[in-house]
N, C-alpha and C positions, 0 to 999 in steps of 0.2 A: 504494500500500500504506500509505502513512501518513495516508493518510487512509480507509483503509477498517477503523475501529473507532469505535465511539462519544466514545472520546475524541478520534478526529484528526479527525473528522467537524468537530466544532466547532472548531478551532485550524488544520486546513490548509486551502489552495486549491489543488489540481492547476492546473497551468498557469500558474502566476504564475511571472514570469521571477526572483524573489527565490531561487526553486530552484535557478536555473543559475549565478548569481551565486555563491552556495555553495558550492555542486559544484564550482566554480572555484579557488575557497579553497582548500578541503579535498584539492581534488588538488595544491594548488601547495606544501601543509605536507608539510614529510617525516615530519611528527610526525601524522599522519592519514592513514588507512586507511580509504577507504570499497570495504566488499567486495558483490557481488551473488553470485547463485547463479542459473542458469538452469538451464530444461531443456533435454530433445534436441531439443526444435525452434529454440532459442538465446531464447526468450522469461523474462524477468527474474521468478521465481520468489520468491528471497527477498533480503533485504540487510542489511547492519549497519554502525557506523561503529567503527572503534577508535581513540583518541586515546591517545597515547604520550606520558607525562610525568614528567620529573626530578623530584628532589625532594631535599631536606636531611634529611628524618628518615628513621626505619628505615637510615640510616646512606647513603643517599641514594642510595634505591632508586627506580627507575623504576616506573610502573603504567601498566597499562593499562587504560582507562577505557572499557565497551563503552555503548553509545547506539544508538537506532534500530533497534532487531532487529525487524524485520518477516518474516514468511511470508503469501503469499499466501492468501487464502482459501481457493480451493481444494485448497491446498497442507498444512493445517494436520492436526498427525496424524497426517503421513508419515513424521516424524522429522527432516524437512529443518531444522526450527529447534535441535535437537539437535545434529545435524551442521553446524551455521552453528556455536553455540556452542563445539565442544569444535574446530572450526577455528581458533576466535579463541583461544581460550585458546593451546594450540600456535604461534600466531603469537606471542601476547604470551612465552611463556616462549623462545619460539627470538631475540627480540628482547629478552633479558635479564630482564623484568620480575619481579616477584618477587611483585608482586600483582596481581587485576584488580578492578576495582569498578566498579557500576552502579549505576543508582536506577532505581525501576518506582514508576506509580501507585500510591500505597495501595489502589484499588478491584480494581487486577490480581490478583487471588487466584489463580487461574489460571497466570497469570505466576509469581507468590510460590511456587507450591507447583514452576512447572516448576525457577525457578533453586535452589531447595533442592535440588531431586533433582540437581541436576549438581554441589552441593557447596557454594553459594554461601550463606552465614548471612548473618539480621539484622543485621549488629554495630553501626550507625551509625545515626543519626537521621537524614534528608535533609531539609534548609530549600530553600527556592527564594523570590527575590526577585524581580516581575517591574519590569522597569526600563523 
């Protein structure tokens, strides 16, 4: 799934063991949360990650940071990515946070117009440095 858009197209490789390495990570932080979604045959439908993190300001409130929201192709439409999202959110607030924030492409218009409709505004500028 993360690679099946025109932007992961160019940036991922399925199959590369650098995936399982990860996955490895991210399961061993108690501060990440990588969720799937299946269907009734148990085949991996959609997923997302959530990263959970402290902080000094806002009086030194935790956020949750959502990444990776993928729905399968076939899947898109159904409202499965709706229900993935207002999942996470309810995890982040049952896990105290008080805020959650992402960043999407500027080309995701799409995207832009879904995360408004669940409530989420522009307020920030996103930089990215590649290192």
């Amino acid at each position: 799934m993360l690679a099946d858009d025109p932007l992961g197209a160019t940036r991922e490789r399925p199959g590369d063991p650098a995936y399982l390495k990860a996955f490895e990570v991210i399961d061993a932080d108690p501060h990440q949360y990588l969720a799937v979604a299946v269907d009734d045959s148990g085949e991996v439908v959609g997923t997302l990650q959530l990263t959970f993190t402290s902080g000094l300001s806002r009086l030194g409130m935790t956020r949750a940071t959502i990444e990776a929201v993928r729905v399968r192709a076939d899947q898109r439409g159904s409202g499965l990515g709706e229900h993935l999202m207002r999942w996470a959110i309810d995890e982040a607030r049952a896990r105290g946070c008080g805020l959650m924030q992402l960043t999407t492409d500027a080309s995701r218009t799409d995207a832009h117009r879904f995360y408004e409709r669940l409530g989420f505004t522009a307020s920030h500028v996103g930089m990215k440095l590649s290192l």
